[in-house]
C-alpha positions, 0 to 999 in steps of 0.5 A: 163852809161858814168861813168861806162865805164870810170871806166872800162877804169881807173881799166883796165889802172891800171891792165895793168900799174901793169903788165907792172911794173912786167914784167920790173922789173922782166926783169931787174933781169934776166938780172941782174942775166944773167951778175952777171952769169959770176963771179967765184962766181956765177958758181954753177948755171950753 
């Protein structure tokens, strides 16, 4: 029993540890994106 719970432990760090990574790495090309907004080149996306 104690494995199994130690199994759900691993597989939800690892889910967790996966979100996390996204939601950073999506957060830096927003705001890559944000910066890069201020150009001349960039002003169609207004």
């Amino acid at each position: 029993m104690e494995v199994f719970i130690i199994f759900i432990y691993i597989v939800l760090f690892i889910i967790t540890f996966i979100l996390s990574f996204l939601s950073i790495r999506y957060f830096i090309t927003m705001w890559k994106f944000k910066n890069r907004k201020k150009d001349d080149k960039f002003k169609r996306f207004d």
